[in-house]
TORLO-762182 format. One record per residue (C-alpha): residue in three letters; chain; x, y, z. Coordinates in steps of 0.1 Angstrom, whole numbers. Each point is the difference from the previous one (the first is absolute). Example, Ala and Ser with C-alpha at 12.3 -4.5 7.8 and 13.67 -1.06 7.14 Angstrom:
BEGIN
SITE   aa  ch     xx     yy     zz
SITE  ala   A    123    -45     78
SITE  ser   A     14     34     -7
***
This chain:
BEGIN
SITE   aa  ch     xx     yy     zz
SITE  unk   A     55   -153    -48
SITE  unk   A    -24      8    -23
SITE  unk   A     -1     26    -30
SITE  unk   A    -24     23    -19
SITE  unk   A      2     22    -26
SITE  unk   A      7     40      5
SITE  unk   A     -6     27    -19
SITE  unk   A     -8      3    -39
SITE  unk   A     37    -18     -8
SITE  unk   A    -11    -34     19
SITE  unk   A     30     -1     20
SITE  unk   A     -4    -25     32
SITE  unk   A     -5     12     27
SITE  unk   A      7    -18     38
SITE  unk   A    -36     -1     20
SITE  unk   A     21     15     31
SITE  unk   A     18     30     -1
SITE  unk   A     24      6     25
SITE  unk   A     -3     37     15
SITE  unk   A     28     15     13
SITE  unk   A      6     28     16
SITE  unk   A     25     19     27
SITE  unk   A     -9    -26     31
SITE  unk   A     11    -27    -29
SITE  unk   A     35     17     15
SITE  unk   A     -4      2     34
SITE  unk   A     18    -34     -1
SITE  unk   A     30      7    -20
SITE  unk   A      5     -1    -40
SITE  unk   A     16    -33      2
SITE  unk   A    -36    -12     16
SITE  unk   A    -19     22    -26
SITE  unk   A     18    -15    -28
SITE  unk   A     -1    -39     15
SITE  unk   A    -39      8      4
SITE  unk   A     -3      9    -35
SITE  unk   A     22    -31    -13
SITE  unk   A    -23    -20     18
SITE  unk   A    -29     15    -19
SITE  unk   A     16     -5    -30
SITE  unk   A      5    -41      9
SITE  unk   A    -36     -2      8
SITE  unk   A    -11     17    -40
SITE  unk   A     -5     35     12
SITE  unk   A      6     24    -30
SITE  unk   A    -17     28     10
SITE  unk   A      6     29     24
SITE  unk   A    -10     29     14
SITE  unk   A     24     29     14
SITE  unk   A    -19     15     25
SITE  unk   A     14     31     -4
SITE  unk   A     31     17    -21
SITE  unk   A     25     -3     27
SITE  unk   A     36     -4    -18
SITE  unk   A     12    -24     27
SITE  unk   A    -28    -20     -7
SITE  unk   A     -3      1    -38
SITE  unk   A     37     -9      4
SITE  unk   A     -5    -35     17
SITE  unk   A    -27    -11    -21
SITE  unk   A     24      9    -27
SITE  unk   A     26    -16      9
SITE  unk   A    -21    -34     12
SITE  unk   A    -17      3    -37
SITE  unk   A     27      3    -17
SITE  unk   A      8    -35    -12
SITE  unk   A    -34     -8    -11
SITE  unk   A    -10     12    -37
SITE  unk   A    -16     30      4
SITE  unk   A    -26    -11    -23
SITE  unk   A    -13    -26     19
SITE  unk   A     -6     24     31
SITE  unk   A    -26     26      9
SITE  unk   A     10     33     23
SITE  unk   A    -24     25     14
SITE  unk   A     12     32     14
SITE  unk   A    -25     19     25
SITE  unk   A      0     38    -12
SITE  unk   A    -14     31     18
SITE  unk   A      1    -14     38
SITE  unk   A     35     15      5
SITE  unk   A     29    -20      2
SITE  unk   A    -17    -15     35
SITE  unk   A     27     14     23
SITE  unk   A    -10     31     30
SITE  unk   A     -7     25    -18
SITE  unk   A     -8     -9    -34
SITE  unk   A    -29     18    -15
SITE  unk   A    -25    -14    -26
SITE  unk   A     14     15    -35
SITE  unk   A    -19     -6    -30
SITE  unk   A     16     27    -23
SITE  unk   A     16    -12    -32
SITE  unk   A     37     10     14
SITE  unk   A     -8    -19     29
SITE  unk   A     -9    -33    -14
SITE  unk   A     25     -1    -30
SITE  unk   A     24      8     25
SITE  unk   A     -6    -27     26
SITE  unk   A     -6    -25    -32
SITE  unk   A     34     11    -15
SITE  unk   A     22      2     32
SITE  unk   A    -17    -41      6
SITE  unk   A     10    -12    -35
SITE  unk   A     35     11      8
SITE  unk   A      8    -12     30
SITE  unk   A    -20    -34     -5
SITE  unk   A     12     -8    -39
SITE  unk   A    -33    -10     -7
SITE  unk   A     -1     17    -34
SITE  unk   A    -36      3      0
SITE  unk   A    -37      3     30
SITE  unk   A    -22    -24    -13
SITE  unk   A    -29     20     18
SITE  unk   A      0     37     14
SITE  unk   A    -25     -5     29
SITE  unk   A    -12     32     11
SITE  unk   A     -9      1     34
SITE  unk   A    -37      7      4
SITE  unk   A      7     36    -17
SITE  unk   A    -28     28     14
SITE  unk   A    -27     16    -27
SITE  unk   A     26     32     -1
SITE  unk   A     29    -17      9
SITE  unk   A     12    -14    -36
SITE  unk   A     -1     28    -28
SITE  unk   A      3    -11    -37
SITE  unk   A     40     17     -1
SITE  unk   A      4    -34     21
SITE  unk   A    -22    -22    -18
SITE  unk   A     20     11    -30
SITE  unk   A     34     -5     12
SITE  unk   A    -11    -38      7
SITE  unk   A    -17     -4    -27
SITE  unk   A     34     14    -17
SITE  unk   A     16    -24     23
SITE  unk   A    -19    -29    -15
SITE  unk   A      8     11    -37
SITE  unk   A     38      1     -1
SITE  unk   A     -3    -42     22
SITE  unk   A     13     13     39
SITE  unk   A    -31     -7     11
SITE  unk   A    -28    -28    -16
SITE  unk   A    -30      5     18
SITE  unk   A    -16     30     20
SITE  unk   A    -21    -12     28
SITE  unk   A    -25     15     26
SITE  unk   A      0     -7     37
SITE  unk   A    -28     -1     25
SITE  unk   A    -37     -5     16
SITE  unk   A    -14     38     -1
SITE  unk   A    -32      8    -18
SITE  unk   A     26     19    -22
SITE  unk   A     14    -28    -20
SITE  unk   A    -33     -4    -15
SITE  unk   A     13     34    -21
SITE  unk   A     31    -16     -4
SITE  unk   A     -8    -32    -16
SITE  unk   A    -25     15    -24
SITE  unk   A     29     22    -18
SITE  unk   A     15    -27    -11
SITE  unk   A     33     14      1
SITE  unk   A     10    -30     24
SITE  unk   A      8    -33     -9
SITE  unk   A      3    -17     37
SITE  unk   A    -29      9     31
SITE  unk   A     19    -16     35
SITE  unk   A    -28     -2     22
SITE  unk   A    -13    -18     34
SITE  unk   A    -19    -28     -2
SITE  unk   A    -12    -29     27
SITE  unk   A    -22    -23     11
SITE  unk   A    -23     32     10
SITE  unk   A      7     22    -25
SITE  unk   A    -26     29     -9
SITE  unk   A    -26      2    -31
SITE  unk   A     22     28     -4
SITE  unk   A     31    -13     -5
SITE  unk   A    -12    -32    -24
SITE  unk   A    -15     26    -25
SITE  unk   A     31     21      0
SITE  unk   A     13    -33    -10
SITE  unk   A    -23    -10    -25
SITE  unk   A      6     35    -16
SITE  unk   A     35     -6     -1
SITE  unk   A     -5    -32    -15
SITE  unk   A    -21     17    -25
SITE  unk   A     31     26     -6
SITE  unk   A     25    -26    -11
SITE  unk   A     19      3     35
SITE  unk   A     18    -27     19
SITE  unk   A    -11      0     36
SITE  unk   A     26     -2     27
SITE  unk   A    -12     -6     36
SITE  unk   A     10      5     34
SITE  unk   A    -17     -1     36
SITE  unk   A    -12    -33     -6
SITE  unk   A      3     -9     36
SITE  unk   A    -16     33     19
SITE  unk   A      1      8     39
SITE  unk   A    -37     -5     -1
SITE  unk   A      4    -34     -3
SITE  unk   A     32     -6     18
SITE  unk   A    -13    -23     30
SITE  unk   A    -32    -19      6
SITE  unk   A    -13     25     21
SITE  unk   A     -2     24    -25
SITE  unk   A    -12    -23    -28
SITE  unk   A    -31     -8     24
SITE  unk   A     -9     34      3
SITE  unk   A     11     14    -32
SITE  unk   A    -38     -7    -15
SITE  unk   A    -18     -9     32
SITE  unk   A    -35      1     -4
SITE  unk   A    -15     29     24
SITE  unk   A    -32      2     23
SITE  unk   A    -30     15    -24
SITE  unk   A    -22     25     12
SITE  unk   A    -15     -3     39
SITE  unk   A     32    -23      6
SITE  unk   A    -12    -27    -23
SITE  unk   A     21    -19    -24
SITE  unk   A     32    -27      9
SITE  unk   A     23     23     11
SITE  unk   A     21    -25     -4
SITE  unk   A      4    -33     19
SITE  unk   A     21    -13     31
SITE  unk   A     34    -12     -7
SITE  unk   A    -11    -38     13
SITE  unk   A    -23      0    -27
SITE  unk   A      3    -26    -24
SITE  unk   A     -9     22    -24
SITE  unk   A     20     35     11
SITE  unk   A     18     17    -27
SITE  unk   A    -23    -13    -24
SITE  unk   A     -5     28    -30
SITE  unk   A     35     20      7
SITE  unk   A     35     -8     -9
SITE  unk   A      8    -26     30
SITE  unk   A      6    -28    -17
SITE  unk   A     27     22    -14
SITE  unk   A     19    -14     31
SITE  unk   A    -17    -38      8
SITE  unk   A      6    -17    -34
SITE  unk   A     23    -27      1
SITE  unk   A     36      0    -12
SITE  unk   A     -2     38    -10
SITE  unk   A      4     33     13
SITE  unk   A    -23     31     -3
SITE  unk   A     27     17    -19
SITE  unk   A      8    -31    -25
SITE  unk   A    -34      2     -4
SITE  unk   A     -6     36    -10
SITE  unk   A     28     -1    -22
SITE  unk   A     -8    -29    -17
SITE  unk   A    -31     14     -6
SITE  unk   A     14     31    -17
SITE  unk   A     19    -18    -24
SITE  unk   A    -40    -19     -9
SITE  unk   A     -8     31    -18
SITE  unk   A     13     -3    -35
SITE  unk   A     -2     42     -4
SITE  unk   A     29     -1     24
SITE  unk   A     32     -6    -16
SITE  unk   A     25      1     32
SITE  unk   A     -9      7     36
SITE  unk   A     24     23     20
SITE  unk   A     20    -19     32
SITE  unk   A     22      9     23
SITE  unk   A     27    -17     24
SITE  unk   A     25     -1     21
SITE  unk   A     16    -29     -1
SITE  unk   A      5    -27    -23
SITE  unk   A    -21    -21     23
SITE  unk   A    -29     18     -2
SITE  unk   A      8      3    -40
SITE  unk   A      2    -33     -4
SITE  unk   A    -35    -12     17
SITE  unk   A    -18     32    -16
SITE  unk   A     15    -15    -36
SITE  unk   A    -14    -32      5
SITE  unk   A    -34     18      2
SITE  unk   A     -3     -5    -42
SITE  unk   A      6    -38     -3
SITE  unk   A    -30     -6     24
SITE  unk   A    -36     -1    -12
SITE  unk   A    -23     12     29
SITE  unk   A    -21    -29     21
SITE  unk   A    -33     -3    -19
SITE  unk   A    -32     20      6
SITE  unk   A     24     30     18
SITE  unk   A     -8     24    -32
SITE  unk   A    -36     -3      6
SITE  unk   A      7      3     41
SITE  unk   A     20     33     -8
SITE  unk   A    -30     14    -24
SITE  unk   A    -31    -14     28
SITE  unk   A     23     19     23
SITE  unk   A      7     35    -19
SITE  unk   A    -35      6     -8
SITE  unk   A    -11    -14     32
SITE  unk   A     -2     38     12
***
């Protein structure tokens, strides 16, 4: 594993975070708690609680709990609802201190290293609630307030500079958008978390041909891409995502999120400690040489 620093105090931080959420139960505690043991034997120090379920806050409590505290970095998801039926999105101030409060207790965590707010509305997060984290932050329960999201919105969000952490998507095809929310946030002082490294659009071959495939120009002229016994089909879209050698698309787009030294962790998730375990290997391998540029050729290939 591999380490970076996070936040203005320079603590490391892992460059996987292991998200959890309720179908990190579906298996049974004991297989939620051996999952996370196995993250901690493979130098994962940072997690992510998907949402501020007490069952859940008390697993990765309990799993934590022989590791110095210090040496290990919890998000908690706020604003989503607790992510069972039902649940409604609750940004108010009672809302989040509650579910932060009712999570420290049950989990003996003593402190959130980040307060993620999930991808809060333009009217969905009034200063009462900004002020109660912020109050939060002041007395030590909670380190770092943090943003979550891809909307145009967290433009506005970034540029108050009341945040110190932006979680955001980023990928091999990632938007203009999205890299100069970055580079704002970057600009603000904020660690960058990231997550959907490895999106649906680029899941199988089939959709990495045609993710960027070149179109027929006006009066039907232009490629329009070639024929699949083409030597040369694929060429200038994600393809070789799936044909290179020794690696798989996803090992590949996640290796390539962890290339960008803006990014201080990026965001997995698993179910097993099988799929943990290949996924956390990801870090100690450098990428094949000339991918980066294959990945760039491809994403402005459009």
């Amino acid at each position: 594993m591999r380490y970076r620093p996070f936040g203005a105090s320079g603590a490391a931080i892992s460059t996987l975070t292991l998200s959890l959420g309720l179908d990190s139960l579906t298996r049974g505690v004991g297989a939620a708690s051996d999952l996370i043991y196995s993250a901690l034997e493979a130098g994962i120090n940072s997690y992510r609680l998907e949402t501020a379920d007490p069952v859940l806050a008390e697993v990765v409590g309990q799993a934590l709990s022989n590791v110095d505290r210090k040496l290990l970095n919890v998000s908690l998801e706020l604003g989503a609802g607790d992510g069972r039926r039902g649940s409604a999105r609750d940004f108010s101030a009672e809302g989040m201190t509650g579910a932060i409060d009712r999570a420290l207790h049950v989990s003996g965590l003593r402190w959130i290293d980040v307060a993620l707010l999930e991808e809060p509305g333009e009217d969905e997060l009034p200063q009462s609630s900004l002020n109660a984290l912020k109050a939060l932050r002041a007395t030590g329960r909670v380190r770092y307030l943090g943003v979550s999201g891809d909307s145009d919105v967290m433009d506005a969000y970034v540029s108050t500079g009341a945040f110190d952490v932006l979680a955001t998507p980023f990928h091999v095809n990632v938007d203009w958008k999205t890299r100069s929310r970055m580079r704002a946030a970057r600009e603000q002082d904020m660690a960058i978390l990231a997550y959907d490294y490895f999106p649906e659009s680029l899941s199988t071959e089939k959709k990495a041909v045609t993710l960027n495939q070149p179109k027929k120009g006006l009066f039907g002229f232009g490629s329009g891409g070639r024929p699949k016994d083409d030597p040369l089909a694929g060429a200038g879209t994600f393809a070789f995502l799936h044909r290179t050698p020794h690696w798989t698309a996803e090992a590949i787009c996640l290796a390539h999120a962890m290339t960008d030294p803006s990014v201080s962790s990026v965001m997995i998730k698993a179910r097993d400690a099988e799929r943990l375990n290949v996924l956390a290997e990801v870090p100690e391998k450098d990428m094949p040489p000339g991918l980066s540029a294959q990945i760039e050729m491809a994403r402005v290939a459009a």
